[in-house]
Short mmCIF file of the C-alpha atoms (twelve columns), coordinates in Angstrom:
data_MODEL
# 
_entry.id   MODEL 
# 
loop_
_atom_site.group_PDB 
_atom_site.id 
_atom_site.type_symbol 
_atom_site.label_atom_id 
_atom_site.label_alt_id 
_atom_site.label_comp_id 
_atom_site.label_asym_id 
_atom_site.label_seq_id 
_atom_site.Cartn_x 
_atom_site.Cartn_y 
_atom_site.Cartn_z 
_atom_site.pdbx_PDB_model_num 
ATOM 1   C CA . UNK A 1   -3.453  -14.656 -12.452 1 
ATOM 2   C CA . UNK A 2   -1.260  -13.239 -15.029 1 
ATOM 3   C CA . UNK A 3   -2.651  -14.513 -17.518 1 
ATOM 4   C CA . UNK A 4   -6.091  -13.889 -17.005 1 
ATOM 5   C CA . UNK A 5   -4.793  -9.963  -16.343 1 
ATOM 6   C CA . UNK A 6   -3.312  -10.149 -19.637 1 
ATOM 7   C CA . UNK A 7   -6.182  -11.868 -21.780 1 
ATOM 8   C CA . UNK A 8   -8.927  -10.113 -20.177 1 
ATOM 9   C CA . UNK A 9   -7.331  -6.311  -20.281 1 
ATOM 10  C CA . UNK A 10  -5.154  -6.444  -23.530 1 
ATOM 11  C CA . UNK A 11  -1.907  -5.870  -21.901 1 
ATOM 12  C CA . UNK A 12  1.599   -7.263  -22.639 1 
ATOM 13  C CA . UNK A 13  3.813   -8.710  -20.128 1 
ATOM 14  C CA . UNK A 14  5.698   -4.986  -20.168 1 
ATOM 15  C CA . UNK A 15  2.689   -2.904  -19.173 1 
ATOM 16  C CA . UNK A 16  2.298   -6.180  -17.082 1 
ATOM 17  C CA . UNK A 17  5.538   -5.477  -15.141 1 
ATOM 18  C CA . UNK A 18  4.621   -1.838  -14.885 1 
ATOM 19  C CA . UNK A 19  1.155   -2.593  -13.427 1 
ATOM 20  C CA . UNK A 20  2.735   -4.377  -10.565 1 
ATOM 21  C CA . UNK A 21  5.120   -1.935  -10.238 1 
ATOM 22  C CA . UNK A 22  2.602   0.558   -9.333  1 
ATOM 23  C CA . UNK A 23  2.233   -0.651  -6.305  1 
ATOM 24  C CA . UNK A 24  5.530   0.651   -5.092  1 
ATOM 25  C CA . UNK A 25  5.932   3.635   -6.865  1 
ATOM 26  C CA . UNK A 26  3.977   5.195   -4.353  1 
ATOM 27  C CA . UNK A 27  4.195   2.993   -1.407  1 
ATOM 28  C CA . UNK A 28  8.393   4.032   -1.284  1 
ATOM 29  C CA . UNK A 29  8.225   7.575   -1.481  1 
ATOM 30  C CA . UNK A 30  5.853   7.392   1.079   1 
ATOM 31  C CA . UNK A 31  7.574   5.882   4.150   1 
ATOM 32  C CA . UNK A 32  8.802   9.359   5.343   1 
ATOM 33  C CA . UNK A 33  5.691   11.083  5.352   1 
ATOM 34  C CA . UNK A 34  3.705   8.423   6.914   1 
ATOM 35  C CA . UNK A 35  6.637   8.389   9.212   1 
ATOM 36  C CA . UNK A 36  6.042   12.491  10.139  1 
ATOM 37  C CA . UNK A 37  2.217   11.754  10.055  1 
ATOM 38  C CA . UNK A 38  2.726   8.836   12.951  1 
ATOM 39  C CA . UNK A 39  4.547   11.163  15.122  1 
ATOM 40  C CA . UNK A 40  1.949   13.962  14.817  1 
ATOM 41  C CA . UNK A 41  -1.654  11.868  14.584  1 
ATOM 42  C CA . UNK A 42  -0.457  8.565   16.361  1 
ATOM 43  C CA . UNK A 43  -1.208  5.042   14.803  1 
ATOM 44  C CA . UNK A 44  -4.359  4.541   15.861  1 
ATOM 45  C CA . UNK A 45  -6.231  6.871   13.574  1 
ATOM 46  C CA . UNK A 46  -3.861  6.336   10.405  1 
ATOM 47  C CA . UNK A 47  -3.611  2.572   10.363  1 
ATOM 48  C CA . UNK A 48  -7.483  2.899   10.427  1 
ATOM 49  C CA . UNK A 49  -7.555  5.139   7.729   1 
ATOM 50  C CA . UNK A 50  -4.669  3.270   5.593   1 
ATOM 51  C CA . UNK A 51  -6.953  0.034   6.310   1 
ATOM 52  C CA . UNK A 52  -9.835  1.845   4.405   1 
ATOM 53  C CA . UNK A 53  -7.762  2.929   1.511   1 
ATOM 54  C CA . UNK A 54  -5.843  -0.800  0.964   1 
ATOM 55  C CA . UNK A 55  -9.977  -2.220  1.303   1 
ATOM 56  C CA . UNK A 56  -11.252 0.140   -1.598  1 
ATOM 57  C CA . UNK A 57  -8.144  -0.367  -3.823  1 
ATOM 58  C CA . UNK A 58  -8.940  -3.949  -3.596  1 
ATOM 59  C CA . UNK A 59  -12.344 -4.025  -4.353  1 
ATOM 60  C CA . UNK A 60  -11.501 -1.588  -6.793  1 
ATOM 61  C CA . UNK A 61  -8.753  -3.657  -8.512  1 
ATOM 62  C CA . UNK A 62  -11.484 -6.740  -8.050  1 
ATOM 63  C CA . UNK A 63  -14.427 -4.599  -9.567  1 
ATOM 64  C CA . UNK A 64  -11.666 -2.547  -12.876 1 
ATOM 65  C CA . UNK A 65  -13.343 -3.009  -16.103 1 
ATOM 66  C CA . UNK A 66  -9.881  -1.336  -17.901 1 
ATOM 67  C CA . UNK A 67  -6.262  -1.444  -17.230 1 
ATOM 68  C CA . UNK A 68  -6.154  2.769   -16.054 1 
ATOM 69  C CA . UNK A 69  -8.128  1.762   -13.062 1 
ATOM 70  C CA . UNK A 70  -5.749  -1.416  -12.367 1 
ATOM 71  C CA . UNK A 71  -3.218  1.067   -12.070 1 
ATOM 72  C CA . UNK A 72  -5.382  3.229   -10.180 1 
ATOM 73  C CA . UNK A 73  -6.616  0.508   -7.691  1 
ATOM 74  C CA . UNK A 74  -2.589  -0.454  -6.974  1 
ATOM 75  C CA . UNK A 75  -1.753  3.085   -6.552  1 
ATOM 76  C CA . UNK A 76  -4.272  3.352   -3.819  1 
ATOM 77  C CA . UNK A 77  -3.532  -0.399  -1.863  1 
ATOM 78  C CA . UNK A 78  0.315   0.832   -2.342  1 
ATOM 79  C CA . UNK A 79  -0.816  3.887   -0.562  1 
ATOM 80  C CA . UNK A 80  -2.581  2.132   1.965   1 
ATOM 81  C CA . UNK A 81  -0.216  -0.213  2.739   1 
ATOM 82  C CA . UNK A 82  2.544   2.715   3.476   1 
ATOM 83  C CA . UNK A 83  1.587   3.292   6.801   1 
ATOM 84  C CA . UNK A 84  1.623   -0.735  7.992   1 
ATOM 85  C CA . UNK A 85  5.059   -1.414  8.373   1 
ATOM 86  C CA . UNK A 86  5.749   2.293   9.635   1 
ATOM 87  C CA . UNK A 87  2.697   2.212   12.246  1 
ATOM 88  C CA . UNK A 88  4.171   -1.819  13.154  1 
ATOM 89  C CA . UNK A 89  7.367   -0.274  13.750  1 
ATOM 90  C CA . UNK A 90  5.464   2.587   15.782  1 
ATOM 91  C CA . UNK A 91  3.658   0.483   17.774  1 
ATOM 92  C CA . UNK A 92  6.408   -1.495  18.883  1 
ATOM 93  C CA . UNK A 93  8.369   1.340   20.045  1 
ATOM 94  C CA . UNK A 94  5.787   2.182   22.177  1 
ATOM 95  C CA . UNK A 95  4.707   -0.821  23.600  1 
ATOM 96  C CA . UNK A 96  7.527   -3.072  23.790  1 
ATOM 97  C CA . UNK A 97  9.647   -2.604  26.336  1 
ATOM 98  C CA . UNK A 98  13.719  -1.234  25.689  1 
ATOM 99  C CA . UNK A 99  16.159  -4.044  25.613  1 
ATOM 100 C CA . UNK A 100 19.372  -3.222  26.739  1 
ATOM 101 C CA . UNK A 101 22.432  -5.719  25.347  1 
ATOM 102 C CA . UNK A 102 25.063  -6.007  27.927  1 
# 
């Protein structure tokens, strides 16, 4: 897949890196506030919500005609994806039950 990115958009493996890289430059910084936002909204409404944004980023990534709106489209699915592992971690808290190590 790399090298069809590369071929088809003009980029070097550099802008390459940095394309991929994207991805997490916003899906980090994130973890906090999507962490605030669980405690307020619940899961239920967010992980809908972060489901929409990771579908659009795909089919925008799937649909990009230049490299800005690769970036965009992984900027979006990294934003998406923010609130999975924090709503996972939510929804285990609150349905699993305590253990208790002796």
């Amino acid at each position: 897949m790399t090298g069809n990115l590369m071929s088809t958009f003009g980029i070097d493996a550099g802008a390459l890196g940095n394309l991929v890289a994207y991805y997490y430059y916003i899906y980090t910084p994130m973890q906090l506030p999507v962490g605030v936002l669980m405690d307020r909204y619940g899961p239920r409404r967010l992980l809908v919500f972060a489901c929409l944004l990771c579908v659009i980023g795909s089919f925008w990534f799937a649909s990009a005609s230049h490299a800005s709106a690769l970036g965009g489209s992984r900027l979006l699915t990294g934003l998406g994806s923010a609130f999975a592992f924090v709503g996972v971690m939510k929804l285990a808290s609150s349905w699993l039950p305590e253990i208790v190590l002796p």
